[in-house]
C-alpha positions as CSV (number, residue, x, y, z in Angstrom):
1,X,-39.2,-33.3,-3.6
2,X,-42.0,-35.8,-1.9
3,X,-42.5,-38.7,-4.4
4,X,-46.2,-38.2,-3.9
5,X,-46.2,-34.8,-5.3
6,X,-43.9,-36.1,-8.4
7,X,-45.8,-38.9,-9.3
8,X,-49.2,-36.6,-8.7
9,X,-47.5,-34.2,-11.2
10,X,-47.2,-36.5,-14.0
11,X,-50.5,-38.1,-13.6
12,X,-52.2,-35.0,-14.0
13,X,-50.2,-33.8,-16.7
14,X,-51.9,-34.5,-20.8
15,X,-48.6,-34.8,-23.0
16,X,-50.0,-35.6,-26.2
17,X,-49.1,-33.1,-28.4
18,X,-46.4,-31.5,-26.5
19,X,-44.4,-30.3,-29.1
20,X,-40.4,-28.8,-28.5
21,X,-39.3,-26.5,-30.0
22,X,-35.9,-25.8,-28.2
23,X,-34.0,-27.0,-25.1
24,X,-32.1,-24.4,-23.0
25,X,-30.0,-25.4,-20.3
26,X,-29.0,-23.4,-17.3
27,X,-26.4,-23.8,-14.1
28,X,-29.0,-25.7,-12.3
29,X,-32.6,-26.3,-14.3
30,X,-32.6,-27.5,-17.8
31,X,-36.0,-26.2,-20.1
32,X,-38.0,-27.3,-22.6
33,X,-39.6,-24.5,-25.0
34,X,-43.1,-26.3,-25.7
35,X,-44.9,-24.6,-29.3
36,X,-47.9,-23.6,-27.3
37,X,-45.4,-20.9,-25.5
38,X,-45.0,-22.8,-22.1
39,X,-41.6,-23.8,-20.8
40,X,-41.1,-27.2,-19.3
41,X,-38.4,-26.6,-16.5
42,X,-36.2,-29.2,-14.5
43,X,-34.9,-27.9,-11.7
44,X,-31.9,-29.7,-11.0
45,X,-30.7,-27.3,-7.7
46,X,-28.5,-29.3,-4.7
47,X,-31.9,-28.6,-2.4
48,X,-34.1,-30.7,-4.0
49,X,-35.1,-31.1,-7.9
50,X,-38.5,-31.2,-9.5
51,X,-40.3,-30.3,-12.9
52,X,-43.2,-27.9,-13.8
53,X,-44.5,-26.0,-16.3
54,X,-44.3,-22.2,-16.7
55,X,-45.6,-19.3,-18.3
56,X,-42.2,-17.4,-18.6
57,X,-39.6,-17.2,-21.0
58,X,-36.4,-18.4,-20.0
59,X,-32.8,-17.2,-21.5
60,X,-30.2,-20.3,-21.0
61,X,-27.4,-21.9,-23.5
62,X,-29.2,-24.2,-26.2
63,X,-28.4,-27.7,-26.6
64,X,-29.9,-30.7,-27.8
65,X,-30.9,-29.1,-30.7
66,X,-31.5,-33.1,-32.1
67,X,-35.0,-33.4,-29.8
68,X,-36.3,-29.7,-31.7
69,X,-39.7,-30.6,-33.4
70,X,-39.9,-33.9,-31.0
71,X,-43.1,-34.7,-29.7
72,X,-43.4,-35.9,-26.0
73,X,-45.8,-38.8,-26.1
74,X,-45.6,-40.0,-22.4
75,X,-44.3,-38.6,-19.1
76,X,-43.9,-41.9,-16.1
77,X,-42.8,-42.2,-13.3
78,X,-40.8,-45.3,-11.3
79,X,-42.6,-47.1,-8.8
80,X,-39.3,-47.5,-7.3
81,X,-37.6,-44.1,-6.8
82,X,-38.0,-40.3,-8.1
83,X,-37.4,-41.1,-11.5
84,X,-39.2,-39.3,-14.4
85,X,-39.2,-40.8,-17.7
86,X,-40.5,-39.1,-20.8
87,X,-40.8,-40.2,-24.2
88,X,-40.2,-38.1,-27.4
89,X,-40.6,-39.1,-30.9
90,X,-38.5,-36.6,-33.6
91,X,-39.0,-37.3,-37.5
92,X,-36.0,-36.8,-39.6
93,X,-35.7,-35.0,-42.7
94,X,-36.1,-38.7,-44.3
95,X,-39.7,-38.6,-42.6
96,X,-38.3,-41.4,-40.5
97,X,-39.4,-41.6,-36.7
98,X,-36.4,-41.4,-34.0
99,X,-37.5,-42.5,-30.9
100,X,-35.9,-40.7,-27.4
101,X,-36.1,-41.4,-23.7
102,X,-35.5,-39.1,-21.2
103,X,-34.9,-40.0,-17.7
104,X,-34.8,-37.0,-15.2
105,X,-33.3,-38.6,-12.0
106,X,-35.1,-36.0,-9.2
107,X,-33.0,-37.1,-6.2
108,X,-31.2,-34.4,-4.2
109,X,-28.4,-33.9,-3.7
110,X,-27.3,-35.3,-6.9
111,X,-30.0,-34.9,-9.7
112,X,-29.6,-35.7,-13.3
113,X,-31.0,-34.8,-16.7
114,X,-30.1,-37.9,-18.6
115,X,-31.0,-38.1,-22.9
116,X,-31.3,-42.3,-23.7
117,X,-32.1,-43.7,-27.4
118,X,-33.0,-47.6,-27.3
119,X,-31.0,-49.7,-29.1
120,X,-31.1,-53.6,-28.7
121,X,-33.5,-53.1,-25.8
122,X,-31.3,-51.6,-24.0
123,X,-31.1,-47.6,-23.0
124,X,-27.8,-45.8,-24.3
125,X,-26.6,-42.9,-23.2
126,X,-26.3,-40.3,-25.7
127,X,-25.6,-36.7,-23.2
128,X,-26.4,-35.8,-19.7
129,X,-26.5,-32.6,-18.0
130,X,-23.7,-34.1,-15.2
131,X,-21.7,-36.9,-16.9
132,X,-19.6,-38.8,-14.1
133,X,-17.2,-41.8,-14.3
134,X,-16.6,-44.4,-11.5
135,X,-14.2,-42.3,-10.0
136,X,-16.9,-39.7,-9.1
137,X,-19.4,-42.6,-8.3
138,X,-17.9,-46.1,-7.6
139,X,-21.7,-47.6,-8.3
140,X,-22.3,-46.3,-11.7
141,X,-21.1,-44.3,-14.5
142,X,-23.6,-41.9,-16.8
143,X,-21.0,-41.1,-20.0
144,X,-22.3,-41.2,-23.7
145,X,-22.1,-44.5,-25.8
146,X,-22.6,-46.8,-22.3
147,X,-25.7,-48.4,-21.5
148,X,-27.9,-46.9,-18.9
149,X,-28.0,-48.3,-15.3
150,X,-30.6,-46.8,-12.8
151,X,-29.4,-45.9,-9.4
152,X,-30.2,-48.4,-6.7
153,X,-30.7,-46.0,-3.5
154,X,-33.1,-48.3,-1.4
155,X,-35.6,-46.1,-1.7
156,X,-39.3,-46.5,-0.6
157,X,-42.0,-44.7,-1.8
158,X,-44.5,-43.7,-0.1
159,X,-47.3,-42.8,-1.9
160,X,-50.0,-40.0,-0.1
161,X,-53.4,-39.2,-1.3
162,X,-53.6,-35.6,-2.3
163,X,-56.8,-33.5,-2.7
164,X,-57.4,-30.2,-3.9
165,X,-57.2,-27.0,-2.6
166,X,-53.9,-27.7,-1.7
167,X,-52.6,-26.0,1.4
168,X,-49.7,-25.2,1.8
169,X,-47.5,-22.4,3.9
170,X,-50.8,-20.0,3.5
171,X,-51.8,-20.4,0.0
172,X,-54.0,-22.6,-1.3
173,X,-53.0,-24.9,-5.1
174,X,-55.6,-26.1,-7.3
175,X,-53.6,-27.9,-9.3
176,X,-49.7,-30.1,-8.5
177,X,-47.9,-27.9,-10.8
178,X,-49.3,-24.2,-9.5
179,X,-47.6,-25.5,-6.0
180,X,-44.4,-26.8,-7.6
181,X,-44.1,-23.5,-9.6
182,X,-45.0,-21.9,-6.0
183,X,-42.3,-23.9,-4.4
184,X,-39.5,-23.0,-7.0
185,X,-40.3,-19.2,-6.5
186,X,-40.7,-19.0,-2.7
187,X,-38.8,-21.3,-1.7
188,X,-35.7,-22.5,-3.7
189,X,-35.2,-19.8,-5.7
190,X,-34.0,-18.4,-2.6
191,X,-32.3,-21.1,-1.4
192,X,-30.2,-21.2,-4.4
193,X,-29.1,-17.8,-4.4
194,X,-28.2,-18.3,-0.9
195,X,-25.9,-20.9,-1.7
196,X,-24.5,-18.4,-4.6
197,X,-23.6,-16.1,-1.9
198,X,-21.9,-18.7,0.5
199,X,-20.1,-19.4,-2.7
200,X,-19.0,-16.2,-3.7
201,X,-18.4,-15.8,0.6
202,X,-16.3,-18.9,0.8
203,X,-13.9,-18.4,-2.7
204,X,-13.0,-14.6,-1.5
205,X,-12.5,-15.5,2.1
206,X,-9.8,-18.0,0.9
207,X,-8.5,-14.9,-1.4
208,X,-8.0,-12.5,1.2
209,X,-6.4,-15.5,3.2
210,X,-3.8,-15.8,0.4
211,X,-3.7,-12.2,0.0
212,X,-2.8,-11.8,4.0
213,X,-0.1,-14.8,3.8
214,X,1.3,-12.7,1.0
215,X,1.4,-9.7,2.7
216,X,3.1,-11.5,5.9
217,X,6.0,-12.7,3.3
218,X,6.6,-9.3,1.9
219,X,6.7,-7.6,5.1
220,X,9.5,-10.4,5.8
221,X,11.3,-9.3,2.3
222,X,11.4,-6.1,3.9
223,X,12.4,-6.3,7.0
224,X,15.2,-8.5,5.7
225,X,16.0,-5.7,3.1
226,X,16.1,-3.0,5.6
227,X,19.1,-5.0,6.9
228,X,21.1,-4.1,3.8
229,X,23.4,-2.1,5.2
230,X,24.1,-5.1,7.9
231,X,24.8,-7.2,5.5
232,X,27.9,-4.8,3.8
233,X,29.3,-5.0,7.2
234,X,29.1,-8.2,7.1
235,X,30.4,-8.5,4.0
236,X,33.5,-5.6,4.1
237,X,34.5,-7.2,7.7
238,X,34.9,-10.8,5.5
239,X,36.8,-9.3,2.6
240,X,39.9,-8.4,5.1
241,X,39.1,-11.3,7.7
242,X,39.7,-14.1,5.2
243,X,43.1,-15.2,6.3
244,X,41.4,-15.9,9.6
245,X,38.4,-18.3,8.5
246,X,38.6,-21.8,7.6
247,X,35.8,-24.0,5.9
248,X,33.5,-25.6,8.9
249,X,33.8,-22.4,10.7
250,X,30.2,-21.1,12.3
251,X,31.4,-18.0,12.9
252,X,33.7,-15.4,12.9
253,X,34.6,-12.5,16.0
254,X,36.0,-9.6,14.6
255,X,36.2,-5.8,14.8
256,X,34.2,-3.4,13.1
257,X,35.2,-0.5,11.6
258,X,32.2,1.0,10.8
259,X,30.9,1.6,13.6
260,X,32.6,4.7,16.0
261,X,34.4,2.8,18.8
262,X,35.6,-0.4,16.8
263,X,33.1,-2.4,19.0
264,X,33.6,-6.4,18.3
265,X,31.0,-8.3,15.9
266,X,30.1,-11.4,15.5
267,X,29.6,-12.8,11.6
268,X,27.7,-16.4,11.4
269,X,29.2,-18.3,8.4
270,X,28.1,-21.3,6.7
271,X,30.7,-24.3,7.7
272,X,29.7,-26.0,5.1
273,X,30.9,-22.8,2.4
274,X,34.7,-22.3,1.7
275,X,35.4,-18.4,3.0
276,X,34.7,-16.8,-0.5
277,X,31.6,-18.4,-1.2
278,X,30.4,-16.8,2.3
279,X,31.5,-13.6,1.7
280,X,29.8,-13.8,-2.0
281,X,26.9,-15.2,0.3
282,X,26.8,-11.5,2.3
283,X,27.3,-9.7,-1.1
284,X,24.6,-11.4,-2.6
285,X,22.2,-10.1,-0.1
286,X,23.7,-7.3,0.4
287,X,22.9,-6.5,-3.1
288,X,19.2,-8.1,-3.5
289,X,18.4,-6.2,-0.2
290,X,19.5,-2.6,-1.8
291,X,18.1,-3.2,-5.2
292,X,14.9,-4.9,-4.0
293,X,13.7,-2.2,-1.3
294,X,12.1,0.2,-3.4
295,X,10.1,-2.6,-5.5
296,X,9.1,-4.6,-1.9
297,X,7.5,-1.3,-1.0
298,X,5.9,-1.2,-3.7
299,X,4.4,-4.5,-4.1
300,X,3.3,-4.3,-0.3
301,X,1.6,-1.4,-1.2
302,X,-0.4,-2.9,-3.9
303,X,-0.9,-6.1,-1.7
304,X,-2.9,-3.5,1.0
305,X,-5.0,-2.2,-1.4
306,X,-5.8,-5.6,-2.9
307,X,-6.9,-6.6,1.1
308,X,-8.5,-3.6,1.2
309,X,-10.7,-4.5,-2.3
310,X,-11.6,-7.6,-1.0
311,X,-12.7,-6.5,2.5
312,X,-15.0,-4.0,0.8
313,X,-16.4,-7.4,-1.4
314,X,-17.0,-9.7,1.9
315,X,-18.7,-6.5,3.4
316,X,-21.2,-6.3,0.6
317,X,-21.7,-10.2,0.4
318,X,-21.9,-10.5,4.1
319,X,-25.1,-8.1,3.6
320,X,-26.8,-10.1,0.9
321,X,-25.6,-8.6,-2.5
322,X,-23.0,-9.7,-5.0
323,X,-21.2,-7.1,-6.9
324,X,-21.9,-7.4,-10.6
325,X,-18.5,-7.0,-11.5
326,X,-18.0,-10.7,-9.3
327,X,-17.2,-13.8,-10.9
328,X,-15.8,-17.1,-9.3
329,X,-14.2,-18.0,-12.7
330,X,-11.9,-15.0,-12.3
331,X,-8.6,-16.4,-10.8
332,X,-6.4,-13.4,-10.9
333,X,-7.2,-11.1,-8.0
334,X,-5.0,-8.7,-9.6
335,X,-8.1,-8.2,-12.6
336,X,-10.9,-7.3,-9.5
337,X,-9.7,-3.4,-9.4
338,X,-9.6,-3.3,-13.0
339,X,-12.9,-4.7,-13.2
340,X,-14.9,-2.8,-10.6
341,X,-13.3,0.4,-12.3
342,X,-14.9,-0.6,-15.7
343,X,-17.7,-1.6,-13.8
344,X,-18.3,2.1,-11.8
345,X,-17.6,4.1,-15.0
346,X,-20.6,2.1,-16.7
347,X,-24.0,4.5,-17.4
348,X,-26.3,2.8,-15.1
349,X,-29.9,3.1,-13.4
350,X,-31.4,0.1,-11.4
351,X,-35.1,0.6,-11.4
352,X,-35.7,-2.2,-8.8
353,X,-34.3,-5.2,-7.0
354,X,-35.3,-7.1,-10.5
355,X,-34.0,-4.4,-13.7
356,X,-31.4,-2.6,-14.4
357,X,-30.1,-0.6,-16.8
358,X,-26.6,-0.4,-18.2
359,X,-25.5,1.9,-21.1
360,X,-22.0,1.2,-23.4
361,X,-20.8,5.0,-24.1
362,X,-17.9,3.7,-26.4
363,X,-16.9,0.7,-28.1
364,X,-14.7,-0.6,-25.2
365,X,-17.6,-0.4,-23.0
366,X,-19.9,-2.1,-24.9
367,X,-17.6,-4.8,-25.3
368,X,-17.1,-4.9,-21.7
369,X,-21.5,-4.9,-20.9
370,X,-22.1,-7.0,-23.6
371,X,-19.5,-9.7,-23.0
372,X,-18.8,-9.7,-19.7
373,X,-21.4,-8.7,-17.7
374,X,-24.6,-10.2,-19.2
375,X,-26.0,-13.2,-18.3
376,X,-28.0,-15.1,-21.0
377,X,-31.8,-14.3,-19.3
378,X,-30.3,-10.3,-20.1
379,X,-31.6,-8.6,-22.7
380,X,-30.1,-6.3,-25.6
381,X,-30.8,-3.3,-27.4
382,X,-29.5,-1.9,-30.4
383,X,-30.5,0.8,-33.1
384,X,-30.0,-1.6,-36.4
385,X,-28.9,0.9,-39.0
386,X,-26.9,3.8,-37.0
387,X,-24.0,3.0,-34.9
388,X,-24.5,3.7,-30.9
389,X,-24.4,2.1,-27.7
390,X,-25.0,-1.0,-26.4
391,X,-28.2,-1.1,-24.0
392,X,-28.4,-3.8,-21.4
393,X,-31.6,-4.7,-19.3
394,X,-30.4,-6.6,-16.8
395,X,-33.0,-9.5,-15.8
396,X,-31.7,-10.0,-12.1
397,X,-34.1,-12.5,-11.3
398,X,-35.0,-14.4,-14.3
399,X,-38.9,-12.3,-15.1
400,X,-40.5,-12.5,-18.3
401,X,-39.6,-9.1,-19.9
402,X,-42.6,-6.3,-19.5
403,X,-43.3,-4.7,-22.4
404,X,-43.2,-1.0,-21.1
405,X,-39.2,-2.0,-20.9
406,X,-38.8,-2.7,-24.2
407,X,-40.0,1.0,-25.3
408,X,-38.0,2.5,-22.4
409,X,-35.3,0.9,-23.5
410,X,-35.4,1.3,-27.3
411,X,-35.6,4.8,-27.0
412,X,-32.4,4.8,-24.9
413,X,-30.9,3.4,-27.9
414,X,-32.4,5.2,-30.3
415,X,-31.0,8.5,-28.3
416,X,-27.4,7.2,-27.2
417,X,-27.1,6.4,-31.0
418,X,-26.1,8.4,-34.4
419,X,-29.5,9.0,-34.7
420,X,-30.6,10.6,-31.7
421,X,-32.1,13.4,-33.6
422,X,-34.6,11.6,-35.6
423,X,-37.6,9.7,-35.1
424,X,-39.1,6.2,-35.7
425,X,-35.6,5.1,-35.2
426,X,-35.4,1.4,-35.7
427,X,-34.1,-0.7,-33.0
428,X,-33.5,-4.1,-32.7
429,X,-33.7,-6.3,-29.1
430,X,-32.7,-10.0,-28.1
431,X,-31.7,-11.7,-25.2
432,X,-27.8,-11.8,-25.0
433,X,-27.9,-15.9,-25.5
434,X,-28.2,-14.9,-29.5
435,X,-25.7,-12.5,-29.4
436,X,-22.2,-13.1,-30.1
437,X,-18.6,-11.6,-30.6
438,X,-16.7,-13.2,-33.8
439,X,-13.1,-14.0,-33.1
440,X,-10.8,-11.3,-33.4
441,X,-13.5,-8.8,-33.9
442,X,-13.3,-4.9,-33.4
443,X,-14.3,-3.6,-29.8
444,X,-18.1,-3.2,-29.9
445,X,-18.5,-5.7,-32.8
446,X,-21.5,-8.4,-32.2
447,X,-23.4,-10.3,-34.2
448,X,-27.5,-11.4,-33.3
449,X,-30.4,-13.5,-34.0
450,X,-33.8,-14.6,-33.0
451,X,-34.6,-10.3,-32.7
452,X,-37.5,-8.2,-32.7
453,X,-37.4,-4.5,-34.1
454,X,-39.1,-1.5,-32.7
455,X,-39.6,2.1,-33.9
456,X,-38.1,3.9,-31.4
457,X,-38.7,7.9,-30.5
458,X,-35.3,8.7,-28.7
459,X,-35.2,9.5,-24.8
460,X,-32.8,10.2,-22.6
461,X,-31.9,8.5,-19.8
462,X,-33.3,11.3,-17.4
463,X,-36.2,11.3,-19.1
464,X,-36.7,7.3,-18.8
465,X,-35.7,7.6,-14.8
466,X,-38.5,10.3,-14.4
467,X,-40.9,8.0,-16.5
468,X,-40.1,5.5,-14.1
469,X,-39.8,7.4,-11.0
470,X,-43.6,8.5,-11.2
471,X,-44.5,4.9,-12.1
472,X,-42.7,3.9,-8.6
473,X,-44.5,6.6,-6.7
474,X,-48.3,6.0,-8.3
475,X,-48.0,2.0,-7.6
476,X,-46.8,2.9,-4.0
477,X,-49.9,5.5,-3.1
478,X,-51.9,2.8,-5.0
């Protein structure tokens, strides 16, 4: 991002009093839950990096949990570089004042979310969202305990008067962080999801390039296999030719009796293998070949299908969507079938490129929603008293949850529960960053905070999809 609109940013920006009451981090932004409701994001994405504040409530892993209650006191920026600072004051439970800097480095391609306490004068390093040693970075290291060293990039500022409206691509900003919120939405949002794809593109292009290499091998296996009856020949014309061999020998001429005619054949032999160990040689593969032809046709078998699987997955990447079932941390190809099985079995209804909604029928399933498919910005739903299934909203593009959801949903529960025949079923919803599985825990087992309840009347899924359908069609003739 432009230094101008950084530094623009954080001029017009009023800190005192903004109070934290959580920190959330995410693959690339890291936020800031502020106590008047507003999130204070840093986008930390490979395109270019910035920080605004939002409306919406963002899902994300907690962390930092030592700057909750801290109040941020000053927001600065370098004259030098792209380098945010902010200062946050947190009081102990001794009513003692701990003082915290931290230094958002906004340079693409690298950014960094760096936490600092002072100590001596000097800034140390106490966690950073990408900790690197010399190794990654000859010039520097960020790693906790050492002191902090700002980058030296030879960077000059230029510095660009900026008055209001704002226009920019069409739309008119009255204020820097409307256009940086703007920017993050329209444009690297999209970016970023791009990139997903063209990961997800590049890792199962290399997949089906193993898979094919494999394939190549077993079809090898086989068609060395199919040559088991070759190699008894070879073998039975050696057991009553050894008086005529001697070690060094590269082959042997002699007649063969299993074939009509007694034509001649030729046996190569390894000269540097007495004449036993080169008819136990013959044996050997005359043996691995018969035993092993039913189990190569097999395994080439499941190799095809495997090519097949993941022909079908770079068809639907190459057009812009990625399978839920997906996930670049899965090494084992073997799991995808498995996986996509689960995943096509699921009770599901997407009600737009955004939701989606995904029903557990049975304790295995919702293990499998629950723990597996969500993403922390998901939500879940769950009568509290009855047993039933697990209800999953999926939040596909990060929204702030709309109310008429939350009913939808809770009456899903409510219905795909033991209590399906009552009313003012109690359910309780929370986004799937405050659920979790205990070790060793029964399928279907989770544990939750941080929920809300609602009295649920319970609705079938039909019933939701026509709710929704009509909704669809009124906005559309509207």
């Amino acid at each position: 991002m432009q230094y101008s609109y950084l530094k623009t940013w954080t001029e017009e920006q009023e800190p005192r009093g903004w109070v934290i009451s959580s920190c959330t981090k995410f693959e690339r932004e890291t936020g800031f839950q502020l106590g008047d409701g507003r999130v204070l994001r840093f986008i930390l994405s490979s395109n270019d990096s910035f920080l605004f504040t939002d409306e919406l409530q963002s899902g994300g892993i907690p962390c930092w949990q030592f700057l909750d209650h801290g109040i941020i006191r000053k927001i600065d920026i370098s004259d030098a570089d792209r380098i945010i600072t902010l200062e946050i004051w947190v009081k102990d439970i001794y009513q003692s004042e701990k003082s915290y800097t931290i230094i958002f480095e906004a340079m693409s391609p690298k950014p960094n979310l760096i936490v600092c306490r002072k100590e001596h004068n000097e800034l140390v390093v106490l966690d950073a969202f990408h900790k690197y040693t010399l190794s990654d970075n000859p010039r520097r290291q960020i790693l906790p305990g050492l002191v902090y060293e700002a980058p030296d990039t030879g960077f000059v500022p230029k510095v660009l008067d900026i008055s209001y409206p704002l226009e920019y691509g069409g739309l008119s900003f009255e204020s820097m962080n409307d256009f940086l919120k703007s920017q993050y939405q329209t444009r690297l949002n999209i970016q970023d999801r791009d990139l997903d794809l063209n990961r997800h593109i590049s890792h199962w292009q290399k997949e089906l390039k193993k898979q094919k290499q494999k394939l190549n091998k077993q079809q090898s296996e086989l068609d060395n296999a199919q040559n088991c009856e070759q190699w008894k020949v070879f073998a039975e014309t050696l057991k009553f030719s050894m008086h005529q061999i001697t070690k060094g020998d590269t082959c042997l001429e002699a007649i063969n009796y299993f074939e009509s005619g007694t034509p001649p054949i030729m046996i190569p032999l390894l000269p540097d293998k007495s004449p036993h160990q080169n008819l136990m040689y013959y044996l050997k593969k005359y043996r691995k070949a018969r035993n092993g032809l039913e189990i190569i046709n097999t395994n080439l078998e499941k190799t095809r299908q495997t090519i097949l699987e993941l022909e079908t997955i770079l068809q639907e990447l190459h057009s812009g969507r990625i399978p839920a079932y997906l996930d670049l941390n899965r090494q084992q190809v073997s799991e995808l079938k498995q996986t996509e099985t689960k995943y096509q079995r699921i009770l599901k209804f997407k009600i737009d490129e955004d939701w989606e909604i995904l029903i557990g029928r049975k304790a295995t399933e919702n293990d499998f929603i629950t723990t597996q498919i969500a993403k922390p910005m998901d939500w879940w739903f769950h009568t509290r008293i009855y047993h039933g299934s697990h209800i999953l909203l999926r939040n596909l593009h990060k929204h702030a949850l709309p109310e008429e959801f939350v009913s939808l949903c809770c009456n899903l529960a409510a219905w795909y529960s033991k209590a399906k025949f009552s009313s003012n079923v109690p359910v309780d919803y929370t986004q799937i960053r405050y659920v979790r599985k205990p070790r060793k825990a029964a399928p279907g087992f989770v544990t939750y905070t941080n929920h809300k309840s609602y009295y649920a009347s319970p609705m079938d899924l039909r019933e939701v999809r026509e709710i929704l359908t009509r909704k669809h069609d009124h906005e559309k003739k509207d």
